[in-house]
C-alpha positions as CSV (number, residue, x, y, z in Angstrom):
1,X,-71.6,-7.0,-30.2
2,X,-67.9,-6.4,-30.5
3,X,-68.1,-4.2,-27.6
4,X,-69.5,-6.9,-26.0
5,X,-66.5,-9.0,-26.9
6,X,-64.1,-6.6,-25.9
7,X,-62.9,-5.5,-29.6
8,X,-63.3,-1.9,-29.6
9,X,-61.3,-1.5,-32.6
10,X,-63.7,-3.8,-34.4
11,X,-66.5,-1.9,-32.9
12,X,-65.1,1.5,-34.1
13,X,-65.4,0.1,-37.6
14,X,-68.8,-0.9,-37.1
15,X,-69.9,2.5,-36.2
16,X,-68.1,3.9,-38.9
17,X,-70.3,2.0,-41.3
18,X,-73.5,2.9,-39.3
19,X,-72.4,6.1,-39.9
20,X,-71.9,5.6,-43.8
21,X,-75.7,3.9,-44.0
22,X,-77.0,7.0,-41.9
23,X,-75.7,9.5,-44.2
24,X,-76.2,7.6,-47.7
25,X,-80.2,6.6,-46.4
26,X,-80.7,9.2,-44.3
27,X,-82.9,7.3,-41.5
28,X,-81.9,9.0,-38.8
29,X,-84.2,6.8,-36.1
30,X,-81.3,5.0,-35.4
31,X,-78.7,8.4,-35.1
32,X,-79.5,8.1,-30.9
33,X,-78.4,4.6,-30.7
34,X,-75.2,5.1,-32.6
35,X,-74.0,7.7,-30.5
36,X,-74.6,6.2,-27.4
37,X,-72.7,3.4,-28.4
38,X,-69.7,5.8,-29.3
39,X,-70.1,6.7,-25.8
40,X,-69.7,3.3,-24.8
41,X,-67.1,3.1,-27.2
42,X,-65.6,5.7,-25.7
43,X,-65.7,4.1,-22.1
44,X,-64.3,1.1,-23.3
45,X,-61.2,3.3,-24.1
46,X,-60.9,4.2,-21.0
47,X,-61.6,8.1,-21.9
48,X,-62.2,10.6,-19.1
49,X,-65.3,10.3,-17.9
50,X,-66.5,13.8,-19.0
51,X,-66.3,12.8,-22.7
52,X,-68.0,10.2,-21.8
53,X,-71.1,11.7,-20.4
54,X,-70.7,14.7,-23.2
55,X,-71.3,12.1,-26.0
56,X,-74.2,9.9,-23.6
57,X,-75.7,13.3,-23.3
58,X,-75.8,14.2,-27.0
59,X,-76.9,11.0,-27.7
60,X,-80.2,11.5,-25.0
61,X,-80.7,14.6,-26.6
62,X,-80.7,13.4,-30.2
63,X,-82.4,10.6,-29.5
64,X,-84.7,13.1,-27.7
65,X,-84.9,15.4,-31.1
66,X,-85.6,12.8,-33.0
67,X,-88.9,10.8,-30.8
68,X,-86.6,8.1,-30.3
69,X,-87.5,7.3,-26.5
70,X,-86.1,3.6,-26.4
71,X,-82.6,5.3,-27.2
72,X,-83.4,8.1,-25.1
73,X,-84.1,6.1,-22.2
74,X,-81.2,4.1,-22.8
75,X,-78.6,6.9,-23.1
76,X,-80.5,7.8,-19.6
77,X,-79.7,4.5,-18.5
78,X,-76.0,4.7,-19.0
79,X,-75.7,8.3,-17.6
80,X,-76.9,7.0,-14.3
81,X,-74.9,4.5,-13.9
82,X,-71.9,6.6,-14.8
């Protein structure tokens, strides 16, 4: 959502703390989706587009690792329309 509003500072912090929830609980369903919206976090920036699609990548492929095919197909999403 604060991507979404055009905060990406806010939005860093967020992730940060999804980070923090994924470590101390260790449900890493969710890992995919995190790191795909780094990526988007990361095009909000305005970083070069080959970090972009690195971290949209490794987000597919954990997402892929991990069965998570919503997130998977999502990260696909994004890496198309890049």
């Amino acid at each position: 959502m604060w991507l979404a509003a055009g905060m990406p500072d806010q939005a860093s912090i967020a992730l940060d703390r999804a980070d923090q929830a994924l470590e101390a609980y260790g449900q890493r369903y969710a890992e995919g989706l995190v790191l795909l919206l780094r990526a988007r976090l990361l095009q909000a920036r305005g970083e070069p587009a080959e970090a972009i699609r690195a971290a949209a990548e490794q987000a597919r492929d954990r997402s892929s690792e991990r069965e998570s095919h919503l997130f998977a197909r999502r990260a696909e999403k994004f890496l198309a329309e890049l």
